[in-house]
DSSP file (Angstrom, degrees, kcal/mol; ACC not computed):
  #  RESIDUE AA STRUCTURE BP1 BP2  ACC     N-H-->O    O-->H-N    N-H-->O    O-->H-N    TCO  KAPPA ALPHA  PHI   PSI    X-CA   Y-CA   Z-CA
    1    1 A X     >        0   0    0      0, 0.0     4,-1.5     0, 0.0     3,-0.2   0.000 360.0 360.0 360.0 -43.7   14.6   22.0   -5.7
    2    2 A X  H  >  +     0   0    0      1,-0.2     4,-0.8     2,-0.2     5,-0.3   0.593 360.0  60.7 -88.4  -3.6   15.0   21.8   -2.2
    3    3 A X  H >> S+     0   0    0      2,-0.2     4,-2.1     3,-0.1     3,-0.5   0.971 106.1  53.5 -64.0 -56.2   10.8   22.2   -2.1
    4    4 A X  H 3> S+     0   0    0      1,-0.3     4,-2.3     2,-0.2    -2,-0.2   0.830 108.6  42.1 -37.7 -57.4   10.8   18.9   -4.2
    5    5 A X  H 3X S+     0   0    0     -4,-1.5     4,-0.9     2,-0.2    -1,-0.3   0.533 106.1  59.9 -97.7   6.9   12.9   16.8   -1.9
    6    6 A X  H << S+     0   0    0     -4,-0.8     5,-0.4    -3,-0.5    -1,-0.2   0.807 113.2  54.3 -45.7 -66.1   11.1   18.1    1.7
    7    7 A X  H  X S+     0   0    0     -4,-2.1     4,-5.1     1,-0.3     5,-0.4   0.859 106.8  41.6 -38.8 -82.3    8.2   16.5   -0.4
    8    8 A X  H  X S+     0   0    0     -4,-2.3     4,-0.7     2,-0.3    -1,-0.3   0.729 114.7  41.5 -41.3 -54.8    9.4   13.7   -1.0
    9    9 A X  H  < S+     0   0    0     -4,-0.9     2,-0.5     1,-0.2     3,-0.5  -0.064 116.9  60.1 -79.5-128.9   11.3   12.1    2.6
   10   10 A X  H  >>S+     0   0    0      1,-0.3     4,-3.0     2,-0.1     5,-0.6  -0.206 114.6  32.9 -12.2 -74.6    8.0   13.9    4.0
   11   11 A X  H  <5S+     0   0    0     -4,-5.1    -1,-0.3    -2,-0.5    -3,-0.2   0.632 110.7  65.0 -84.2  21.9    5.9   11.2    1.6
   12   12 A X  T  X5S+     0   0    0     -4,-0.7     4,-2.4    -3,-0.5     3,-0.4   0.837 108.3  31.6 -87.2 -57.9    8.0    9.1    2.0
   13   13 A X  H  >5S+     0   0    0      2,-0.3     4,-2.0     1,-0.2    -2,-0.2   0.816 110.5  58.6 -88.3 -22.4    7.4    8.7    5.4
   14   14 A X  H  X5S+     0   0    0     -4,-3.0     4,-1.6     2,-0.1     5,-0.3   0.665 107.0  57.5 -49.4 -21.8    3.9    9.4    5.9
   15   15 A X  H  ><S+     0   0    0     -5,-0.6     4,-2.6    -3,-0.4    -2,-0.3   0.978 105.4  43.0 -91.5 -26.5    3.7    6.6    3.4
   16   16 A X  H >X S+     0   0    0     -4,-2.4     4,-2.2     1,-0.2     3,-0.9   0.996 113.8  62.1 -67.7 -42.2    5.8    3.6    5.7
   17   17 A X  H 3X S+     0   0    0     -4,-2.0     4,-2.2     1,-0.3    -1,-0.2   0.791 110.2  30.6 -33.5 -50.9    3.7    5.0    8.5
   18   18 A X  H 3X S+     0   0    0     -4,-1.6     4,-2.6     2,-0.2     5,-0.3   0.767 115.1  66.9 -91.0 -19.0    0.4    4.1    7.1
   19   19 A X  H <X S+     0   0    0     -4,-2.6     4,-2.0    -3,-0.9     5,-0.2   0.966 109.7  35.4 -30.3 -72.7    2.2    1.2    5.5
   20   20 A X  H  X S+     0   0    0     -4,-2.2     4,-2.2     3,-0.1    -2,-0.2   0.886 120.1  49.7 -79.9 -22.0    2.8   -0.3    8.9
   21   21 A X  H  X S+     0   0    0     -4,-2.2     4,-2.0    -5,-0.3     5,-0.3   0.968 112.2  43.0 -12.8 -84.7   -0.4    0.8   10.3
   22   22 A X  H  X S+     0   0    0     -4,-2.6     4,-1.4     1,-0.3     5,-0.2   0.753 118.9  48.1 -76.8 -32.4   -2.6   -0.3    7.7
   23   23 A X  H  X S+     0   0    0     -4,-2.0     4,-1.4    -5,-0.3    -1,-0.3   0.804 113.2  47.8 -78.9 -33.5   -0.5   -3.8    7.6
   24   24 A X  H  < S+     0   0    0     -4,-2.2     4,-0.3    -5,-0.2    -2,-0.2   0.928 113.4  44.0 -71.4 -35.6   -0.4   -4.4   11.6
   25   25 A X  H  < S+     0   0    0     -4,-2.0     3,-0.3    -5,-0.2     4,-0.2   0.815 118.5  46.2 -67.1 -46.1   -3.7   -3.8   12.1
   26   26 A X  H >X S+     0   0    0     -4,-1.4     3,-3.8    -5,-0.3     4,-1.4   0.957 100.4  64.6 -73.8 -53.0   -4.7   -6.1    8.8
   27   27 A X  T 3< S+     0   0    0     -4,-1.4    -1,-0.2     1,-0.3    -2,-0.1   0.746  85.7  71.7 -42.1 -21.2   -2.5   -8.9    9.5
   28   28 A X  T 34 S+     0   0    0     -3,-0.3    -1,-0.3    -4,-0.3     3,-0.2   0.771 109.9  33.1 -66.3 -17.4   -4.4   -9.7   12.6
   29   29 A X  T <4 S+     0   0    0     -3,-3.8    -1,-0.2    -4,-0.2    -2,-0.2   0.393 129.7  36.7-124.5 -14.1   -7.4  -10.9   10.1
   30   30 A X  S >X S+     0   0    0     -4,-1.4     4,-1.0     1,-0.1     3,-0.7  -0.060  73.9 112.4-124.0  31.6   -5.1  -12.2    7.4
   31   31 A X  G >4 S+     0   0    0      1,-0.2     3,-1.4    -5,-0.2     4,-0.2   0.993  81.6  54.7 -80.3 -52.4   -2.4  -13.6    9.5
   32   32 A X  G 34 S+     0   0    0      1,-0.3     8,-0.4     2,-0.2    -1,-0.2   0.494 101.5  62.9 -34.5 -32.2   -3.8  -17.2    8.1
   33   33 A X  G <4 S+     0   0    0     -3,-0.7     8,-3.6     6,-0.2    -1,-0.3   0.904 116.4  25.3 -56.5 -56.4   -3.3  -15.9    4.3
   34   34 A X  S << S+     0   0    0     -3,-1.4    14,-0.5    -4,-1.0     2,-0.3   0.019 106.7  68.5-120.9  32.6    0.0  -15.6    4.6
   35   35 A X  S    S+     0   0    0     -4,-0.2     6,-0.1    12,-0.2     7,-0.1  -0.881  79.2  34.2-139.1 151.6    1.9  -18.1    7.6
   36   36 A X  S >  S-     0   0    0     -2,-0.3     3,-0.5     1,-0.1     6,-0.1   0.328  86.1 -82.8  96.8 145.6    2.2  -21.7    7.2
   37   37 A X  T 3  S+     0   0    0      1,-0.2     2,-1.3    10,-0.0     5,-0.2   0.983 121.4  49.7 -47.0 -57.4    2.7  -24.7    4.7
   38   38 A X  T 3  S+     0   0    0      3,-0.1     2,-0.3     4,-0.0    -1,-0.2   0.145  83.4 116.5 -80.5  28.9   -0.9  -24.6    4.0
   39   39 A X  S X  S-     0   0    0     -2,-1.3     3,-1.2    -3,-0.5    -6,-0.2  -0.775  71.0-111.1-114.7 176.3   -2.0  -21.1    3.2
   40   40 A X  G >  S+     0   0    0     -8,-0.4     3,-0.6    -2,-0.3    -6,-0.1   0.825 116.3  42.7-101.6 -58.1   -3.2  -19.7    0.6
   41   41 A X  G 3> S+     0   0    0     -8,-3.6     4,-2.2     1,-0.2     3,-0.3   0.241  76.8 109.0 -97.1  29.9   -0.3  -17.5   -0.3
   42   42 A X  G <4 S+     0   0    0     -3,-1.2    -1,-0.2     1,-0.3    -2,-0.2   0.413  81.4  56.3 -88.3 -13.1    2.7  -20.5    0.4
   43   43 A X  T <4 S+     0   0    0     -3,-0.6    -1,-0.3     1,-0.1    -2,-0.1   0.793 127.3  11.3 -97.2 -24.3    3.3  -20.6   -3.8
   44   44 A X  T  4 S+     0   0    0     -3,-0.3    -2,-0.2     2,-0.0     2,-0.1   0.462 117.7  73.5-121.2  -6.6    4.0  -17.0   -4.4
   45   45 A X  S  < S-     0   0    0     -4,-2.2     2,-0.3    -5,-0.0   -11,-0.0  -0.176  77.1-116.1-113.9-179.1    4.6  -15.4   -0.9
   46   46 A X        -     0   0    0    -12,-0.1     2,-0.2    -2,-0.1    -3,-0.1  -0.946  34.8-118.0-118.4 121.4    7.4  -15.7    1.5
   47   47 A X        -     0   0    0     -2,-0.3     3,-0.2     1,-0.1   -12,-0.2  -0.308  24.5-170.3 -87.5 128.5    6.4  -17.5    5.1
   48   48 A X  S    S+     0   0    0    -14,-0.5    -1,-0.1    -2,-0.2   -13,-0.1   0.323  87.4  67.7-104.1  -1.7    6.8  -15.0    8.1
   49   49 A X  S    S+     0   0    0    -15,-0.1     2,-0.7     1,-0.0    -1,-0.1   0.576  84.8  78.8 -97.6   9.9    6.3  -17.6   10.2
   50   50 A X  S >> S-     0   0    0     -3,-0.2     4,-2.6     1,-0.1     3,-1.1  -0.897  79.7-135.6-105.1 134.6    9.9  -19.3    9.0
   51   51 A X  H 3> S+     0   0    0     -2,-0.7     4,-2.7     1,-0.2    -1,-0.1   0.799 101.7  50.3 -33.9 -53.6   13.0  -17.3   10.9
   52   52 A X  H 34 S+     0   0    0      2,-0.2    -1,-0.2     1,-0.2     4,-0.1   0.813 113.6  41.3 -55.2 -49.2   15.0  -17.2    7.7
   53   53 A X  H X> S+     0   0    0     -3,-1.1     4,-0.6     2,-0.2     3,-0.6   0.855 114.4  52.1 -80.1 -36.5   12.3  -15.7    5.5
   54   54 A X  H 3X S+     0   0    0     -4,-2.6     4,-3.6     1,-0.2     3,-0.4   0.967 103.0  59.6 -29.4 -69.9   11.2  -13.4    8.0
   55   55 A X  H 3X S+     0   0    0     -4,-2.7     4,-0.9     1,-0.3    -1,-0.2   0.585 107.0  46.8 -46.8 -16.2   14.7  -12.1    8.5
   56   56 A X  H <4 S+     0   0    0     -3,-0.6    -1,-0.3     2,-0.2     4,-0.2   0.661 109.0  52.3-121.3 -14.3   15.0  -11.0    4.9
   57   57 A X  H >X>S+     0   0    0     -4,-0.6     4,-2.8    -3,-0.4     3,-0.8   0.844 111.9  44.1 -69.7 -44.8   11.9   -9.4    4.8
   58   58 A X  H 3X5S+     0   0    0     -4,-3.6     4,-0.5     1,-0.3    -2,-0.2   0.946 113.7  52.0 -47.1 -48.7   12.8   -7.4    8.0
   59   59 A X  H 3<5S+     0   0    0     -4,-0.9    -1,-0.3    -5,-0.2    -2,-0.2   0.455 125.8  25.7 -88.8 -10.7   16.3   -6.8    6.2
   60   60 A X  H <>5S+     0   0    0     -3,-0.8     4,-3.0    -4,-0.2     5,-0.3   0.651  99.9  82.1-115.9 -26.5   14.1   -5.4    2.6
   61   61 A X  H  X5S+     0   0    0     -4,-2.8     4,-3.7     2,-0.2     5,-0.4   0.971  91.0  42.5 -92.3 -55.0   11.2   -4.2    3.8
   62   62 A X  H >X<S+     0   0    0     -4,-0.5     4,-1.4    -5,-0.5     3,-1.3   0.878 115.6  52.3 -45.3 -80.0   12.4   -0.4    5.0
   63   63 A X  H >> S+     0   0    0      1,-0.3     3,-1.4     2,-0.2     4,-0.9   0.862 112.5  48.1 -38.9 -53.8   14.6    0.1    1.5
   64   64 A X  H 3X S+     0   0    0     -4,-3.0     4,-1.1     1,-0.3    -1,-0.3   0.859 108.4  48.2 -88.5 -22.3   11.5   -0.8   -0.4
   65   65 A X  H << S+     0   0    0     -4,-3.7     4,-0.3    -3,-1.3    -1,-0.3   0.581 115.3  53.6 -71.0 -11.1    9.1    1.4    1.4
   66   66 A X  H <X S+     0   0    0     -3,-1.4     4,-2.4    -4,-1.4    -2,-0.2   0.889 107.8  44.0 -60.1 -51.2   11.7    3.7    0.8
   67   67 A X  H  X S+     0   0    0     -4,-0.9     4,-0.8    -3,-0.2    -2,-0.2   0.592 115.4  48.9 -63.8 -53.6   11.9    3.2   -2.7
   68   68 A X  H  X S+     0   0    0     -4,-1.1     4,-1.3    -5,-0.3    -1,-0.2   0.712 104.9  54.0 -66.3 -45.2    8.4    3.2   -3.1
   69   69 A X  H  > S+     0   0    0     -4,-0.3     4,-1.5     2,-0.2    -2,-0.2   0.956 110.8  50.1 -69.1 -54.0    7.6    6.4   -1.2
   70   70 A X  H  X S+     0   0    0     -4,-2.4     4,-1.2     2,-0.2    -2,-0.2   0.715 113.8  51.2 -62.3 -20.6   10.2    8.3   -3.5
   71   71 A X  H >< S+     0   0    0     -4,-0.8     3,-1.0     2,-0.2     4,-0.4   0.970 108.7  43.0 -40.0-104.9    8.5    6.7   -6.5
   72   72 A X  H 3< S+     0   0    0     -4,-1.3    -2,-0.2     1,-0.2    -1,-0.2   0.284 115.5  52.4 -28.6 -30.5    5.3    7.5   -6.0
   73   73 A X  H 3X S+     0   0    0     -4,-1.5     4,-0.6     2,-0.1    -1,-0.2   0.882 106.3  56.6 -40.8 -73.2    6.5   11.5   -4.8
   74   74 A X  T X< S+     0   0    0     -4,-1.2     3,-1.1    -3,-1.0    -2,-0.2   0.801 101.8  50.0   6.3 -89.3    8.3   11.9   -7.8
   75   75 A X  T 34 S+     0   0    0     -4,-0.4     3,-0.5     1,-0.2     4,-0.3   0.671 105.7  61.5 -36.7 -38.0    5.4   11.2   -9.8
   76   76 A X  T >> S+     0   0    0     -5,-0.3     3,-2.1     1,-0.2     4,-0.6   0.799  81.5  93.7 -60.3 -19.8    3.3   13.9   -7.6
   77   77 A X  G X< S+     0   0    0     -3,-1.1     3,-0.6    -4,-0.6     4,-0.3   0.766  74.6  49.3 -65.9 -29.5    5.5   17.0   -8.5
   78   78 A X  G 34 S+     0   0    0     -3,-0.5     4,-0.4     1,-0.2    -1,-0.3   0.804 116.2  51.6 -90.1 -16.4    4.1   18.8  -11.5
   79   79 A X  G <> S+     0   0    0     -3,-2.1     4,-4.4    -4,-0.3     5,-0.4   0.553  75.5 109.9 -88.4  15.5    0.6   18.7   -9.4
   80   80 A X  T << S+     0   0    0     -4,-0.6     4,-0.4    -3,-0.6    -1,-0.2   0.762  75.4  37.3 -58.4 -36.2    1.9   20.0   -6.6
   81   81 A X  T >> S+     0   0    0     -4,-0.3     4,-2.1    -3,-0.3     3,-1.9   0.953 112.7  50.7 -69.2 -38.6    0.3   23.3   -6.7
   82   82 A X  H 3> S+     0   0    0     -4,-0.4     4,-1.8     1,-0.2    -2,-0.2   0.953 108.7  55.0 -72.4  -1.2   -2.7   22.7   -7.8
   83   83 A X  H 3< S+     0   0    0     -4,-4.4    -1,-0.2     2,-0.2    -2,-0.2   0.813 112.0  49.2 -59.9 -26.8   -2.8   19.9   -4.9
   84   84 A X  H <4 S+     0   0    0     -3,-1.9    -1,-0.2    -5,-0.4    -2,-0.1   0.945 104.1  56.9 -84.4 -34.3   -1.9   22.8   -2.5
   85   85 A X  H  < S+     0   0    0     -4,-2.1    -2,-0.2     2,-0.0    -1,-0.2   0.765  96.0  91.2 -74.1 -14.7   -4.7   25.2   -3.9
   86   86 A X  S  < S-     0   0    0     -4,-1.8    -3,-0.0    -5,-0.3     3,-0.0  -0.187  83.6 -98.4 -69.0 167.0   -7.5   22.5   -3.0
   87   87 A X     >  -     0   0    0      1,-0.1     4,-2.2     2,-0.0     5,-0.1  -0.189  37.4-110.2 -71.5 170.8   -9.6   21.9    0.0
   88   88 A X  H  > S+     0   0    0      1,-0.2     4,-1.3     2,-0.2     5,-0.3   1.000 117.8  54.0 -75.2 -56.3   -8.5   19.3    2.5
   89   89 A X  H  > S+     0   0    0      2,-0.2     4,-1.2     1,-0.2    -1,-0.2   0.682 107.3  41.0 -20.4 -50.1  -11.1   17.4    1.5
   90   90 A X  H  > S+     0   0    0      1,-0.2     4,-4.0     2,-0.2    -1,-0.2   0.828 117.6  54.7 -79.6 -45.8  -10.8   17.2   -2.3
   91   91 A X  H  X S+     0   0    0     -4,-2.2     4,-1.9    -3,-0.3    -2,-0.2   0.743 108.1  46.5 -66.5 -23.1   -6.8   16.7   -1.6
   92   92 A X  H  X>S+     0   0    0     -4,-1.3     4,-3.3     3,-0.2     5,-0.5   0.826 109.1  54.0-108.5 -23.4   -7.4   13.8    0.7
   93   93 A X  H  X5S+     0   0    0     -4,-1.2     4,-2.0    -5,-0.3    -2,-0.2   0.895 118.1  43.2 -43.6 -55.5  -10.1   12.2   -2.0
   94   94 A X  H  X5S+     0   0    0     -4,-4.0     4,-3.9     3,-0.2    -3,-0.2   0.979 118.6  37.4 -26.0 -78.4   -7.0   12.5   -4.5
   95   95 A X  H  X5S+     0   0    0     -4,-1.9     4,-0.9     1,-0.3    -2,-0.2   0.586 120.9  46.4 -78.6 -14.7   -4.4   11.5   -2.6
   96   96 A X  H  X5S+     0   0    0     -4,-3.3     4,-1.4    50,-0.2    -1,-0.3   0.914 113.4  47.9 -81.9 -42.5   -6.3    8.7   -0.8
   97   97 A X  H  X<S+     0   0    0     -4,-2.0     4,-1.8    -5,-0.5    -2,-0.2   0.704  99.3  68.7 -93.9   5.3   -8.0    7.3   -4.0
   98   98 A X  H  X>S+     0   0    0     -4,-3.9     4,-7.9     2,-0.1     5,-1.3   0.959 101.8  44.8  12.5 -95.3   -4.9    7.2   -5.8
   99   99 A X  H  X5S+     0   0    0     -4,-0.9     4,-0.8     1,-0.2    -2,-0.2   0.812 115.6  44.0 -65.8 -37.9   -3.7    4.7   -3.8
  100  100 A X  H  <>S+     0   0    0     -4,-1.4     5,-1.7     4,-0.2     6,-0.3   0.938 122.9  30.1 -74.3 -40.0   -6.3    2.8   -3.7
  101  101 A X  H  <5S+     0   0    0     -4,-1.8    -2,-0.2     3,-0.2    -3,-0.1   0.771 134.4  25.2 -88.7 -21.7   -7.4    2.7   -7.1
  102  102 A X  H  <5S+     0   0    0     -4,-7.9    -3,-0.2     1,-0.2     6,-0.2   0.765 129.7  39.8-103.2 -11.0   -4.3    3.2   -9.0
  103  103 A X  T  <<S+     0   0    0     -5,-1.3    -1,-0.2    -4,-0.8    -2,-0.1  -0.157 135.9   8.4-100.8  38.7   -1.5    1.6   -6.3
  104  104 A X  T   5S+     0   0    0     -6,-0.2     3,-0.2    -3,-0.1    -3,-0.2   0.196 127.6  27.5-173.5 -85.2   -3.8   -0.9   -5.4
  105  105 A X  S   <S+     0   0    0     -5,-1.7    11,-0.7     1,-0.2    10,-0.2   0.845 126.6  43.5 -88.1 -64.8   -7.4   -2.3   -6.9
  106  106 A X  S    S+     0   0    0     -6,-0.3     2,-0.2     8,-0.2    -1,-0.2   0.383  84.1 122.2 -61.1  12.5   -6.4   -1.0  -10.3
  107  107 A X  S    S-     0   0    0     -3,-0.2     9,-0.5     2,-0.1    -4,-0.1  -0.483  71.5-112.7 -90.3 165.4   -2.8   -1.9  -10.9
  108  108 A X  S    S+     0   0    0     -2,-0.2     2,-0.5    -6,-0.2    -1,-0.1   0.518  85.3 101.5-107.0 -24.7   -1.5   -3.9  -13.7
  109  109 A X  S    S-     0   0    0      1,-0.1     2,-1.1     7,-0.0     8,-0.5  -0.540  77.3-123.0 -95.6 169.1   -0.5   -6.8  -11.3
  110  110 A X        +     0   0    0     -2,-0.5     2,-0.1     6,-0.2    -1,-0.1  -0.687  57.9 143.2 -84.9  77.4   -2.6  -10.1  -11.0
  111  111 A X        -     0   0    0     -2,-1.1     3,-0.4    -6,-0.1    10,-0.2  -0.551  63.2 -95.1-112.5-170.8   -3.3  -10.1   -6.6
  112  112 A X  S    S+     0   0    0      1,-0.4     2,-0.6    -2,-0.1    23,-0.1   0.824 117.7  41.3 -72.2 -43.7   -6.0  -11.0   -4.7
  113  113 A X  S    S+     0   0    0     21,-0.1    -1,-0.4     4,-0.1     2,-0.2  -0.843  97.7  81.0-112.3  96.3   -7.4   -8.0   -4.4
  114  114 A X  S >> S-     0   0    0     -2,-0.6     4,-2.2    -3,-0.4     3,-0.6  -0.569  77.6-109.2-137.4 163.4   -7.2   -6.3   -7.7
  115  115 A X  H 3> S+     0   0    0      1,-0.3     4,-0.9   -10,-0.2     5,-0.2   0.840 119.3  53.0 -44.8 -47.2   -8.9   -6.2  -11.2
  116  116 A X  H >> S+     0   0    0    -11,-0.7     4,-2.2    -9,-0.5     3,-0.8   0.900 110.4  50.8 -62.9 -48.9   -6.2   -7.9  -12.8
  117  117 A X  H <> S+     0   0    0     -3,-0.6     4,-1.5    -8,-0.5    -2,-0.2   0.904  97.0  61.3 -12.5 -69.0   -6.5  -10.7  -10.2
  118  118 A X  H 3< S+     0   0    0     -4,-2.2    -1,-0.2     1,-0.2    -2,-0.2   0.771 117.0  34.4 -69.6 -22.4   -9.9  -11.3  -10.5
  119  119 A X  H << S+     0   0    0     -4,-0.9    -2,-0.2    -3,-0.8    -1,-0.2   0.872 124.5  34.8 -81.3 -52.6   -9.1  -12.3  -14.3
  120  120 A X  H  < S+     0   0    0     -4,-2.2    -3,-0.2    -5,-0.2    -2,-0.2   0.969 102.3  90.2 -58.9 -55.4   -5.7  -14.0  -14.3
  121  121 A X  S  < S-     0   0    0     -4,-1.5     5,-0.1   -10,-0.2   -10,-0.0   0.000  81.9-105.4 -98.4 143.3   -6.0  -15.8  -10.8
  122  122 A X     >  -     0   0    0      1,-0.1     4,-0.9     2,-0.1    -1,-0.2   0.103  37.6-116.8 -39.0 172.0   -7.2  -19.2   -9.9
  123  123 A X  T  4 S+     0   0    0      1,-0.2    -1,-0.1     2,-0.2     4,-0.1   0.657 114.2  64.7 -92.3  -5.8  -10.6  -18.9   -8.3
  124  124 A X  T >4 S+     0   0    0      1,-0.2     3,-0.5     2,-0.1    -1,-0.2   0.812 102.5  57.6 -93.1  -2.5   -9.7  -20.2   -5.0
  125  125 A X  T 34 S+     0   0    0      1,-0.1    -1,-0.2    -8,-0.1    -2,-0.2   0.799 108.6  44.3 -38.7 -47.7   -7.3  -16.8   -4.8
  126  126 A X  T 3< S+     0   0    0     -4,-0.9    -1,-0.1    -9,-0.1    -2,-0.1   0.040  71.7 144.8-109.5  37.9  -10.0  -14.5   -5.3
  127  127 A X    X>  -     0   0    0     -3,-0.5     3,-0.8     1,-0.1     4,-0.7  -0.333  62.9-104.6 -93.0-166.7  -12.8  -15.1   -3.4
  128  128 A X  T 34 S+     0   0    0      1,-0.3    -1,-0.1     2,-0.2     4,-0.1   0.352 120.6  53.2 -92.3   2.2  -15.1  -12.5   -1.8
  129  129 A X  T 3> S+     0   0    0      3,-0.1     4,-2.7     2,-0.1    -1,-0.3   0.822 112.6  37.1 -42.7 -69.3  -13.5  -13.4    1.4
  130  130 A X  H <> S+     0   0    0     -3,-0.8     4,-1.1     1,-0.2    -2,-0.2   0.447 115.1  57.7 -81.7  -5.5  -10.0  -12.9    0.6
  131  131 A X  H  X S+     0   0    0     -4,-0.7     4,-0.5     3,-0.1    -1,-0.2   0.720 108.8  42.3 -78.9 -30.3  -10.8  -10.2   -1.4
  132  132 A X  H >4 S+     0   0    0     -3,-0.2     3,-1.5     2,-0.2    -2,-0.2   0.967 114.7  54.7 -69.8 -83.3  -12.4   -8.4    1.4
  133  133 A X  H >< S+     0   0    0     -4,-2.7     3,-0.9     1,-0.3    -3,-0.1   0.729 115.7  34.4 -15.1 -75.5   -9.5   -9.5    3.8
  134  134 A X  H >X S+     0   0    0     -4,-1.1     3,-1.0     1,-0.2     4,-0.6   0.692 120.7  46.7 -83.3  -9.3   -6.8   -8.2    1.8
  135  135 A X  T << S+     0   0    0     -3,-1.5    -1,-0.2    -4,-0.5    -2,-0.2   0.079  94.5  71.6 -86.4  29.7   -8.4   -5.0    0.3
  136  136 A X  T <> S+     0   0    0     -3,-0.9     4,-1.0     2,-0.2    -1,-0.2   0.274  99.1  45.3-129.7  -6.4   -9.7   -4.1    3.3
  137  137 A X  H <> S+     0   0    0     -3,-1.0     4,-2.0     2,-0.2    -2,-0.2   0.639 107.4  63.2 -81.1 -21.5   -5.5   -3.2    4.2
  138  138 A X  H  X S+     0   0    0     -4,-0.6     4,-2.0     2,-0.2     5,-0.3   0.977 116.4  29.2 -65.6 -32.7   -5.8   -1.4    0.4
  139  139 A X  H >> S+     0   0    0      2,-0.2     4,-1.6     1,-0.2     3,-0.8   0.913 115.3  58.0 -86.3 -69.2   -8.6    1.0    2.4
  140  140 A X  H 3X S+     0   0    0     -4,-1.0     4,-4.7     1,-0.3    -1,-0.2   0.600 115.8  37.2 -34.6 -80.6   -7.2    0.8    5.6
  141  141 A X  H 3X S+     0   0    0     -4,-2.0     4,-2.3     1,-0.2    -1,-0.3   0.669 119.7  42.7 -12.2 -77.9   -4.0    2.3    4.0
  142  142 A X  H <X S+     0   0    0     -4,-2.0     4,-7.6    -3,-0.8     5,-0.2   0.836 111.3  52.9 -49.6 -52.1   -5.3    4.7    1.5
  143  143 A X  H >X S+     0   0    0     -4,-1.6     4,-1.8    -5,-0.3     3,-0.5   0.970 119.1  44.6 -59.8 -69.4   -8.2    6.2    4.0
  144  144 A X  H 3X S+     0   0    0     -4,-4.7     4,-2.0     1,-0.3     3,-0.5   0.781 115.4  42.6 -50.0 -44.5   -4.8    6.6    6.4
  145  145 A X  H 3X S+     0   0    0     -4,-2.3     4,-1.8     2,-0.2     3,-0.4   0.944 112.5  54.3 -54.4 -56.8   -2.3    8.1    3.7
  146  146 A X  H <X S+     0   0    0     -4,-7.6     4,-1.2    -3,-0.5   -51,-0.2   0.799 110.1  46.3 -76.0 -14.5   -4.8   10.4    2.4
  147  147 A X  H  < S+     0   0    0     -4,-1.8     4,-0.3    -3,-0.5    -1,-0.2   0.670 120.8  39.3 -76.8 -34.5   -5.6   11.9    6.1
  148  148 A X  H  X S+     0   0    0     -4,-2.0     4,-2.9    -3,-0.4     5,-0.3   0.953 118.9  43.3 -90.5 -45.3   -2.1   12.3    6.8
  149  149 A X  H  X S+     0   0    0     -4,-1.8     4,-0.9     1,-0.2    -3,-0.1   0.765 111.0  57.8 -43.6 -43.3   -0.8   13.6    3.2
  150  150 A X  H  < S+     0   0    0     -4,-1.2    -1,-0.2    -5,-0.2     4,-0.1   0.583 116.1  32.6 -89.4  -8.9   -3.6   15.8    2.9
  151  151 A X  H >4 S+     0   0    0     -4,-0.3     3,-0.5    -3,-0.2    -2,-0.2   0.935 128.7  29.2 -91.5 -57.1   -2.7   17.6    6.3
  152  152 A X  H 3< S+     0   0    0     -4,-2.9    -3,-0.2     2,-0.2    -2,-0.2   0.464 114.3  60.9 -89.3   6.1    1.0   17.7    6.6
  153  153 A X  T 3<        0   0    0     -4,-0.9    -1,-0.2    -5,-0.3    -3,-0.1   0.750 360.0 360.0 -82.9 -40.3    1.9   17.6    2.6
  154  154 A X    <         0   0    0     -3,-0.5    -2,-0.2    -4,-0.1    -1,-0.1   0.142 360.0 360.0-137.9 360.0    0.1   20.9    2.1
């Protein structure tokens, strides 16, 4: 049991690392997506450049990377040996395209960057710009979470 939950705050916190990583480093290129009356994401998003909205993102954002990390752990447990008997390589191919393809390009919700997006969502959401833009945190992310998972996890 106590094997389980090591696991778990351990990916849990490799994942807000590369969480904020992959999102500080991308926001410099998307900051324009998501700030302002006039951006792109101002009907569904919450403005970080208004004090108020910020503040409650600041005030969620740790509990839900929390939240998330133990989710997403959870789920890991019945492969957890054979994930230990693989190379670091093949373990970081897993655990990174996972996340990208099932937390990410391939998930069930409608975003800019995913398959479900690219059907549901107006067109001026998903073009090959903003598609780029914001799936270009989904690799950032992954490539980093699957380099870190696949060293210290195992």
């Amino acid at each position: 049991m106590m094997e389980y939950l090591i696991f778990s705050a351990l990916f849990t916190v490799l994942h807000i690392i590369s969480y904020y990583t992959a999102g500080a480093i991308n926001y410099r290129f998307t900051k324009d997506i998501y700030t302002g009356e006039d951006s792109l994401s101002t009907y569904f998003l919450r403005d970080t450049s208004k004090k108020d909205e910020a503040l409650r993102i600041n005030k969620l954002l740790i509990p839900g990377q929390i939240i998330r990390g133990v989710l997403m752990s959870v789920v890991l447990y019945p492969l957890l040996g054979p994930l230990g008997e693989l190379s670091f390589v093949l373990r970081f191919a897993f655990l990174g395209g996972i996340m990208l393809i099932y937390a990410d390009f391939a998930s069930a919700i409608p975003f800019c960057n995913t398959i479900e997006g690219l059907i549901y969502m107006k067109k001026r959401f998903v073009t090959r710009d903003i598609f780029l833009k914001i799936g270009s945190e989904a690799v950032i992310y992954s490539v980093l979470f699957g380099l870190l998972s696949s060293y210290f996890l195992f």
